[in-house]
Backbone and ligand atoms as CSV (ligand in chain L), in Angstrom:
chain,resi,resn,atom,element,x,y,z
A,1,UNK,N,N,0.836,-1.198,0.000
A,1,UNK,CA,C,0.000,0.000,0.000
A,1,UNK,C,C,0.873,1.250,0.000
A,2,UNK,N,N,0.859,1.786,-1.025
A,2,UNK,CA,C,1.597,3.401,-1.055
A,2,UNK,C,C,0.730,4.392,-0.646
A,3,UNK,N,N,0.801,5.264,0.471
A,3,UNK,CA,C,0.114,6.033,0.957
A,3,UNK,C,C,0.711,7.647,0.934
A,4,UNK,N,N,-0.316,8.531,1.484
A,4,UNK,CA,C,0.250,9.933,1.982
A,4,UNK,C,C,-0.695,10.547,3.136
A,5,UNK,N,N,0.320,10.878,4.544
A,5,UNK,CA,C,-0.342,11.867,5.062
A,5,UNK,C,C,0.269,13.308,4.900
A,6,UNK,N,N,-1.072,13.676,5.338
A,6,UNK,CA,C,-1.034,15.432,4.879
A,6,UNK,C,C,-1.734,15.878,6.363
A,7,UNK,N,N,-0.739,16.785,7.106
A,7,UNK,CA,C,-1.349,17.213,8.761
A,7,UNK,C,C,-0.038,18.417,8.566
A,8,UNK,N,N,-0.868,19.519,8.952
A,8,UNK,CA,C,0.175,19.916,9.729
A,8,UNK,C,C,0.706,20.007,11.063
A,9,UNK,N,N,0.288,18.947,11.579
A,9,UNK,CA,C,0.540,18.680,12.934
A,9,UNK,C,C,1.462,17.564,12.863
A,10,UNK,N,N,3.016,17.763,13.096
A,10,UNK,CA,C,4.375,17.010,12.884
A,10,UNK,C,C,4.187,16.183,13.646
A,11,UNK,N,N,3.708,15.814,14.998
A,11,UNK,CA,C,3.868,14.936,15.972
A,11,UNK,C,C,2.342,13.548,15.673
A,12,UNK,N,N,1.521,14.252,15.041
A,12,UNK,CA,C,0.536,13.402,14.710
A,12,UNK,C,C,0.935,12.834,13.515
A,13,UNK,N,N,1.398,13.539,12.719
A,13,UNK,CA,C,2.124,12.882,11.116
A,13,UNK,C,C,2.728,11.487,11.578
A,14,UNK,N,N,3.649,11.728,12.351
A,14,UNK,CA,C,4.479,10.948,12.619
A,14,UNK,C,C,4.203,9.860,13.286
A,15,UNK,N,N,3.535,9.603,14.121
A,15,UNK,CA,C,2.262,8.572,14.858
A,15,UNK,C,C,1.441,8.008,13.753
A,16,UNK,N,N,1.163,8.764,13.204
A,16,UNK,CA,C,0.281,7.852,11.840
A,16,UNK,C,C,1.264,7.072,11.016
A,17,UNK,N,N,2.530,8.019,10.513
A,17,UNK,CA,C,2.755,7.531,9.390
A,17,UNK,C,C,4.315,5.795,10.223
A,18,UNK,N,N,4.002,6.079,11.310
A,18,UNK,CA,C,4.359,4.450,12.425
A,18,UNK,C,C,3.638,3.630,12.189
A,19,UNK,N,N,2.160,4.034,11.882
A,19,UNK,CA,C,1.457,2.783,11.939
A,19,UNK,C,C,1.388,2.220,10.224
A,20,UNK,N,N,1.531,3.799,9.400
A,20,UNK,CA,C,0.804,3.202,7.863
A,20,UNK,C,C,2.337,2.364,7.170
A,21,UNK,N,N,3.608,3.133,7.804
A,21,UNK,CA,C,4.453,2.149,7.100
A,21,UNK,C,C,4.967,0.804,7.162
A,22,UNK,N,N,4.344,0.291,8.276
A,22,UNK,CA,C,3.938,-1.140,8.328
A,22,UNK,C,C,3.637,-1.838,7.289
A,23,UNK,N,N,3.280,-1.127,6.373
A,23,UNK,CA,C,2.435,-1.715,5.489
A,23,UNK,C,C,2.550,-1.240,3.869
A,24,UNK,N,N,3.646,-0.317,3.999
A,24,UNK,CA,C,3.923,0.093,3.186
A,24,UNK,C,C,5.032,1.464,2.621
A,25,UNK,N,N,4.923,2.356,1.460
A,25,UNK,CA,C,5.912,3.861,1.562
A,25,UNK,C,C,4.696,4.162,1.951
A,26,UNK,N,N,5.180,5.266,3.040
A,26,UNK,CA,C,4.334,6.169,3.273
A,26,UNK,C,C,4.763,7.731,3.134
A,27,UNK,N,N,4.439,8.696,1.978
A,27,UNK,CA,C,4.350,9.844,2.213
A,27,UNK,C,C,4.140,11.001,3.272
A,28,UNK,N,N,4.893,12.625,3.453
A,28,UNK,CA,C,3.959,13.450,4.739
A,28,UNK,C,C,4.172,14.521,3.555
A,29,UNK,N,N,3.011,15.255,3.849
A,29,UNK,CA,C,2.881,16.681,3.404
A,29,UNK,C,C,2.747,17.435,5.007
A,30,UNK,N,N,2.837,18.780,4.789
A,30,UNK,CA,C,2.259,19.487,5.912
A,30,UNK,C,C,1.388,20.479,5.788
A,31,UNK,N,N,0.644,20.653,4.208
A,31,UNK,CA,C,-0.235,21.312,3.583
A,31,UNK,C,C,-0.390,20.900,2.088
A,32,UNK,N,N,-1.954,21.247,1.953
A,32,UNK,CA,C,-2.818,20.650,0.642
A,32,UNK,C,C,-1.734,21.383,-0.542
A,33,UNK,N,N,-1.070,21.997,-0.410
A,33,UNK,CA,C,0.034,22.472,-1.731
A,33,UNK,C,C,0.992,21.737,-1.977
A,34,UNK,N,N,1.540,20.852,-1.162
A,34,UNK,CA,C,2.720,20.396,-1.100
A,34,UNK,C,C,2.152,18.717,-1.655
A,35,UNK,N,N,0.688,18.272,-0.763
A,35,UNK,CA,C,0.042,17.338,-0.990
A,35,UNK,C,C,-0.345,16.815,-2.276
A,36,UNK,N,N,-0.401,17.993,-3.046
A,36,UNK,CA,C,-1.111,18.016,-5.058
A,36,UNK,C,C,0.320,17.845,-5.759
A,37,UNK,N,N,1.746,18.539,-5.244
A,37,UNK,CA,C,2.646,18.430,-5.762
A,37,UNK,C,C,3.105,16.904,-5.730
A,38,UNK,N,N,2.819,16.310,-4.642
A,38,UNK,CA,C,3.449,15.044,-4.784
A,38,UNK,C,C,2.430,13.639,-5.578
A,39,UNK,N,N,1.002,14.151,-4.735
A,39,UNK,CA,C,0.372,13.878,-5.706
A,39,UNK,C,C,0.538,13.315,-7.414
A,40,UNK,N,N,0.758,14.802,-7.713
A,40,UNK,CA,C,0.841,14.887,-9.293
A,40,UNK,C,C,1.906,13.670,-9.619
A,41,UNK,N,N,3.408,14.296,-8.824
A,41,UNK,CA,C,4.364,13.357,-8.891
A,41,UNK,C,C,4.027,11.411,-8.991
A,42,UNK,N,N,3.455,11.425,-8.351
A,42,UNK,CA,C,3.082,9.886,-8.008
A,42,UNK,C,C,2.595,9.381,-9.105
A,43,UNK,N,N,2.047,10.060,-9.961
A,43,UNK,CA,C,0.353,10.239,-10.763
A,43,UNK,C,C,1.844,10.114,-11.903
A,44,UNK,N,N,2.609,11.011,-12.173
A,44,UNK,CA,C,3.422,10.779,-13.224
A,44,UNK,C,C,4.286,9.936,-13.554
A,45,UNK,N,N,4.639,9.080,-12.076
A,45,UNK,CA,C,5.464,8.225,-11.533
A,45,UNK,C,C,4.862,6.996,-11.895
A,46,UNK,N,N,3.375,6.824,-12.370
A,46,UNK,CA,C,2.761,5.692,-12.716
A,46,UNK,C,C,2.637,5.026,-11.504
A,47,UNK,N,N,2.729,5.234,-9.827
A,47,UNK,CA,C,2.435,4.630,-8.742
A,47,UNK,C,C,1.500,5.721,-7.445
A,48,UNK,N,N,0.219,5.911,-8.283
A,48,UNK,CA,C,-0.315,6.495,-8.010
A,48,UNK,C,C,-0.581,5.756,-5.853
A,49,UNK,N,N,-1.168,7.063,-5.448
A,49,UNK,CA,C,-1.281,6.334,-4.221
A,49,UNK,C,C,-2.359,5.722,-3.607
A,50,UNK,N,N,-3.172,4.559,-2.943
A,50,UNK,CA,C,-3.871,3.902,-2.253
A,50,UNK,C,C,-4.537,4.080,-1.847
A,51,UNK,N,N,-3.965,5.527,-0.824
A,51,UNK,CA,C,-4.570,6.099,0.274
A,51,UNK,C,C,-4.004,7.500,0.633
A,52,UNK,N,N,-4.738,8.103,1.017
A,52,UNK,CA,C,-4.393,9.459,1.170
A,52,UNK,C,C,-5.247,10.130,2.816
A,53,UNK,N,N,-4.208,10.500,3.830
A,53,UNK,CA,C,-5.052,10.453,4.951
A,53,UNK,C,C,-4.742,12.264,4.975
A,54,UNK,N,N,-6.022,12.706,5.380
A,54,UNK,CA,C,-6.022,14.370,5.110
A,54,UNK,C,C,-6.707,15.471,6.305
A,55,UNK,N,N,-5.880,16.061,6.670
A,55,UNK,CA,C,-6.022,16.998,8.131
A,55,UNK,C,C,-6.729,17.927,7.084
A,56,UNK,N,N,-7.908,18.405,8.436
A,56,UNK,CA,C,-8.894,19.547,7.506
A,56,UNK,C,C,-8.701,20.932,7.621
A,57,UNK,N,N,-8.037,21.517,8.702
A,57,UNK,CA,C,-7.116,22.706,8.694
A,57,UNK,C,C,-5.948,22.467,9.205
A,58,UNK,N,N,-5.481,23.286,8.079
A,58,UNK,CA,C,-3.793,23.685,7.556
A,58,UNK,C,C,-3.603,24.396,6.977
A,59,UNK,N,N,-2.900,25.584,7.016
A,59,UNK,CA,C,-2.249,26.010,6.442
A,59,UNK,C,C,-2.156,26.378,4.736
A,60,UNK,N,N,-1.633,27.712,4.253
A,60,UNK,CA,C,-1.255,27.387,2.782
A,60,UNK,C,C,-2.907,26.696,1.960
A,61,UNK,N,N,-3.026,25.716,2.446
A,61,UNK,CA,C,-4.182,24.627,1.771
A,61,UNK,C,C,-5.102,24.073,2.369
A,62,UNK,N,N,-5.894,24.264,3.039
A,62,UNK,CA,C,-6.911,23.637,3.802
A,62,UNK,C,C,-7.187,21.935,3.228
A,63,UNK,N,N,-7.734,21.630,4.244
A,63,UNK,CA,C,-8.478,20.270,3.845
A,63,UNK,C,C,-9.208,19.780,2.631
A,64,UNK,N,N,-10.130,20.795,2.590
A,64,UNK,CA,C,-11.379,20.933,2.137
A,64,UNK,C,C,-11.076,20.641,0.794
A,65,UNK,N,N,-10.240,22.518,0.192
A,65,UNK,CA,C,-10.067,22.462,-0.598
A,65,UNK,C,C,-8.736,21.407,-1.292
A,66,UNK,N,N,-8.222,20.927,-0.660
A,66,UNK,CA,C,-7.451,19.807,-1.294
A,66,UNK,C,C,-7.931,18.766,-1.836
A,67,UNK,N,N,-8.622,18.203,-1.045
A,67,UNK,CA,C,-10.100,16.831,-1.571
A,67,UNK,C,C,-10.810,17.327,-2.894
A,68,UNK,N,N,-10.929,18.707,-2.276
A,68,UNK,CA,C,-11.526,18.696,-4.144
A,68,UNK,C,C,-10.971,19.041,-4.950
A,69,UNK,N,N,-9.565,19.430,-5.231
A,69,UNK,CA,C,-9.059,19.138,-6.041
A,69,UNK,C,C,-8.057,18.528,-6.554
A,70,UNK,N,N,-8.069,17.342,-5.036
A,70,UNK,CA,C,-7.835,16.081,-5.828
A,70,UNK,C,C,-8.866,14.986,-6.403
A,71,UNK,N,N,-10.190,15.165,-6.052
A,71,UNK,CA,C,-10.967,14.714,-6.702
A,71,UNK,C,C,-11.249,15.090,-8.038
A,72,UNK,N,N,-10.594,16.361,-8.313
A,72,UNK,CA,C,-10.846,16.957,-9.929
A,72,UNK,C,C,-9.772,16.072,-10.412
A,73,UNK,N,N,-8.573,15.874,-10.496
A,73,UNK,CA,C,-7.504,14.771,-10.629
A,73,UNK,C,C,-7.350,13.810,-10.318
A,74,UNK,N,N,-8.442,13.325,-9.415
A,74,UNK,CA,C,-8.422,11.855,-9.946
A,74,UNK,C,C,-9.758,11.696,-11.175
A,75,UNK,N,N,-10.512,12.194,-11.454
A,75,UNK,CA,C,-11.280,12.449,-12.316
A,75,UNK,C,C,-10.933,12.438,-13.566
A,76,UNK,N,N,-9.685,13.258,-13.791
A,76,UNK,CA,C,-8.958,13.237,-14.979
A,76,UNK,C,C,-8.055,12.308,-15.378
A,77,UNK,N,N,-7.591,12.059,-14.353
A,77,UNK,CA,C,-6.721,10.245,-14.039
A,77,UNK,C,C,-7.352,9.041,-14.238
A,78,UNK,N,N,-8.943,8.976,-14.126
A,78,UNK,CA,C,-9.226,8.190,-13.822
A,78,UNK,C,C,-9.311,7.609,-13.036
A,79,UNK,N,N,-8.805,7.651,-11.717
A,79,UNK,CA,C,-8.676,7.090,-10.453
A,79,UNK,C,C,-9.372,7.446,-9.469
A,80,UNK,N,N,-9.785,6.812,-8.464
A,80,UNK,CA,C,-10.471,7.182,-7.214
A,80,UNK,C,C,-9.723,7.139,-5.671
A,81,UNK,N,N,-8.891,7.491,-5.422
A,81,UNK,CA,C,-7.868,7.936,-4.577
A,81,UNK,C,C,-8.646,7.318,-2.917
A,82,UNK,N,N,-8.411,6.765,-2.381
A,82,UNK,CA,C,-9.157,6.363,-1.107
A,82,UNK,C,C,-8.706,7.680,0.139
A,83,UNK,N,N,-9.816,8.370,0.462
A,83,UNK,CA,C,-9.296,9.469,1.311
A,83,UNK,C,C,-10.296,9.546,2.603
A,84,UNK,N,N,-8.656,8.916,3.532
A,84,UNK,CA,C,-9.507,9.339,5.124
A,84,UNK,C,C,-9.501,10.521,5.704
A,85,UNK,N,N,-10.325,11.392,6.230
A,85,UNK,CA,C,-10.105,12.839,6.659
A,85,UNK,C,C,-9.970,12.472,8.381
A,86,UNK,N,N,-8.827,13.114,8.586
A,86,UNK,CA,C,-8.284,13.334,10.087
A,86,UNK,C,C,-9.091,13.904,10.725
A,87,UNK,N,N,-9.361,13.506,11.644
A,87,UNK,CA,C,-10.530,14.433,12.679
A,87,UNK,C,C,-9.885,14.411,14.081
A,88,UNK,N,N,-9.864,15.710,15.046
A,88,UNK,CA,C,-9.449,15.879,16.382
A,88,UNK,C,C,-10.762,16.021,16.884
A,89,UNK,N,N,-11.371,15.219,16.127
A,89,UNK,CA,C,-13.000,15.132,17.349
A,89,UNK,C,C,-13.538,16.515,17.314
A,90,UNK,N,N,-12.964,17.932,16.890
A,90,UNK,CA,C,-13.452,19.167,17.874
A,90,UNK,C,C,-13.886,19.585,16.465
A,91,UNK,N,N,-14.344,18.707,15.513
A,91,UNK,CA,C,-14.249,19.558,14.158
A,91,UNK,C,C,-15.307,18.475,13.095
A,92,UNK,N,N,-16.877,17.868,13.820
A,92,UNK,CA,C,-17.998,17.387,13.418
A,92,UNK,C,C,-18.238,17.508,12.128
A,93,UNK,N,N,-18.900,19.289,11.966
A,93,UNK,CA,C,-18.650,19.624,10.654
A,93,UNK,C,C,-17.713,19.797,9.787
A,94,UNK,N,N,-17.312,19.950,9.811
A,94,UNK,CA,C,-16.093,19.877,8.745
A,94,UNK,C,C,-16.008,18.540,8.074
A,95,UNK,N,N,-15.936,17.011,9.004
A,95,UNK,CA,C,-16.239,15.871,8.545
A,95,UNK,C,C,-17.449,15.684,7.935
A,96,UNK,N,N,-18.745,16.380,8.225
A,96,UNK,CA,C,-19.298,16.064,7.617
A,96,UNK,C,C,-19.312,16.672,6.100
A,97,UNK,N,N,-19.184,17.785,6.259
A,97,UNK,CA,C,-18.907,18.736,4.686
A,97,UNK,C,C,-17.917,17.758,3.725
A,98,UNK,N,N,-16.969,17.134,4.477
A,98,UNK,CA,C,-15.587,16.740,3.714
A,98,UNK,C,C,-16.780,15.398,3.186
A,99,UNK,N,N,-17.789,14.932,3.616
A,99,UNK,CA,C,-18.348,13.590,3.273
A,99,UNK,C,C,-19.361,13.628,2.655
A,100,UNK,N,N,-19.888,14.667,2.638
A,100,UNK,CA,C,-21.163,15.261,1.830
A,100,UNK,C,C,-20.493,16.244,0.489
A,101,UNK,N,N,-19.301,16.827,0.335
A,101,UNK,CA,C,-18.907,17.781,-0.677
A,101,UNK,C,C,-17.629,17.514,-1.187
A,102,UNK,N,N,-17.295,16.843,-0.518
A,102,UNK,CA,C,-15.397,16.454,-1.055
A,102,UNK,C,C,-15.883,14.925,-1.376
A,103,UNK,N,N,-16.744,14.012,-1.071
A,103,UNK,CA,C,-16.972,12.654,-1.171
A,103,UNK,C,C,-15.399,11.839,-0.714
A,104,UNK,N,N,-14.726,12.527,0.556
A,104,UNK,CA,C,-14.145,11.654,1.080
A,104,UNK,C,C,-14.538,10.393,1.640
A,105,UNK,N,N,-13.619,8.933,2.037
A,105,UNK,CA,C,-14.090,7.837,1.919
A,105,UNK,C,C,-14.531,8.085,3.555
A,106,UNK,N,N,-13.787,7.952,4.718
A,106,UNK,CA,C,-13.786,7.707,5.759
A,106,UNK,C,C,-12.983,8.490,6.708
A,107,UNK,N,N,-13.301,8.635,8.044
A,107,UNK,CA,C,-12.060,9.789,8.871
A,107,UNK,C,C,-11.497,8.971,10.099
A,108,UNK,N,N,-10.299,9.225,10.234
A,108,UNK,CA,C,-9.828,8.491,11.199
A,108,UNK,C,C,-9.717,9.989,12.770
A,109,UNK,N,N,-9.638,8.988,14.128
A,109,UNK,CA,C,-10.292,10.006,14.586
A,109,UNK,C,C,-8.208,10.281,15.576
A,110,UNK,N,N,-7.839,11.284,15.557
A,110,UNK,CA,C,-7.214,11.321,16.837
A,110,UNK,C,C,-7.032,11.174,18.312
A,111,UNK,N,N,-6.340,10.750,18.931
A,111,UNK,CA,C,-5.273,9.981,18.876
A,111,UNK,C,C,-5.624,8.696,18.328
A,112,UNK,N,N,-4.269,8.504,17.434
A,112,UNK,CA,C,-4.883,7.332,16.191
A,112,UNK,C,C,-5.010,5.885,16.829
A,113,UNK,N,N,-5.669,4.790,16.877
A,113,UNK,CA,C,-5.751,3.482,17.488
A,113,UNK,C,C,-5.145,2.770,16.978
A,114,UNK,N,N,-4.281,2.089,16.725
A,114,UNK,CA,C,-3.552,0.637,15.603
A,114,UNK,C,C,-4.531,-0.377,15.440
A,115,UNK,N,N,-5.388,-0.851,16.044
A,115,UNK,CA,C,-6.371,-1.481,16.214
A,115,UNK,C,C,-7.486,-0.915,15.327
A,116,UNK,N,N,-7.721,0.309,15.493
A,116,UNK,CA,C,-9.341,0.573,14.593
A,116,UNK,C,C,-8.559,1.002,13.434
A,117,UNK,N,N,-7.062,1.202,13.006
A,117,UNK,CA,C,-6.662,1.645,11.928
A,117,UNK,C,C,-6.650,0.447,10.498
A,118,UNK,N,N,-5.807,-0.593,11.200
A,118,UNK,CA,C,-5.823,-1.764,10.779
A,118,UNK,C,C,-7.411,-2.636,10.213
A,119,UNK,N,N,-8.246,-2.310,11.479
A,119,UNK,CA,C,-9.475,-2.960,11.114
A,119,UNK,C,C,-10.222,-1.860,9.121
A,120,UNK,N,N,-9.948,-0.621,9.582
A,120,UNK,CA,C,-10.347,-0.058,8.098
A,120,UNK,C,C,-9.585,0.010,6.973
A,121,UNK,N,N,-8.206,0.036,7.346
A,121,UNK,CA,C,-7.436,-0.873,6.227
A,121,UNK,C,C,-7.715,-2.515,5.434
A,122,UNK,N,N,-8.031,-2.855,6.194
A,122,UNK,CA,C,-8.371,-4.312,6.378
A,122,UNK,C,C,-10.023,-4.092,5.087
A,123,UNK,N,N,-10.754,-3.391,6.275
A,123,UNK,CA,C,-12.171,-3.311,5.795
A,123,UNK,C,C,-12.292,-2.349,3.866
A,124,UNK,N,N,-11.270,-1.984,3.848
A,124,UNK,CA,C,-10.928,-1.380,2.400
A,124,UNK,C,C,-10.051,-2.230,1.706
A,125,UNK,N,N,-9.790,-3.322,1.908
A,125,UNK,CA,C,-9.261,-3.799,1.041
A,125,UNK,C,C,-7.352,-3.018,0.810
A,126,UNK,N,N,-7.308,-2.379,1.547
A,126,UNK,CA,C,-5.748,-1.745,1.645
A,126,UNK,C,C,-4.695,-2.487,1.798
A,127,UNK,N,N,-5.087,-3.317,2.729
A,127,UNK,CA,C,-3.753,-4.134,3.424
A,127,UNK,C,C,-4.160,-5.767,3.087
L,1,MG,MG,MG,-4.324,20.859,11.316
């Protein structure tokens, strides 16, 4: 599974991306600008990515607008990019907007579990 997180929160990046490289490369962005750049890269690289786990404020690039326009590119790719949106619990709406308007897949919640991470990896067919 080739993945990417995108947080700008360094200490949570890093806790996630413990558990996702278990299982695989795992990418970090620390904003939706940096996230489309590598993106693209991957996309040109012919190893597009799996999974894409996405903090909803940040910086430079918000959440929001990153989902949708990586959903405009995977559109044009052809691809459907599997995207969990990061949630610190304190931020309801926003998950729901990201699931109703970005058609993200699923949100993982902070502090991350290895246990419920694995089970939706698992349950997606990821791992
Ligand atoms: Mg953030």
């Amino acid at each position: 599974m080739r993945s990417m997180i995108v947080d700008d929160d360094e200490m949570g990046r890093m806790m996630l991306a413990t558990l996702l490289e278990e299982f695989g490369h795992c990418d970090q962005a620390a904003n939706g600008k940096d996230a489309l750049a590598l993106f693209d890269r991957t996309v040109e690289e012919g190893v597009p990515y799996d999974l894409i786990c996405l903090d909803i404020i940040m910086p430079v690039m918000d959440g929001t607008e990153t989902l949708r326009q990586l959903r405009e590119r995977d559109q044009q790719q052809g691809l459907r990019t599997k995207v969990f949106m990061i949630s610190a619990c304190s931020s309801p709406q926003d998950i729901e907007d990201a699931f109703f308007e970005g058609d993200c897949d699923d949100y993982v919640v902070k502090p991350f579990r290895r246990d419920v991470l694995i089970e939706m990896l698992t349950r997606y067919n990821l791992i």
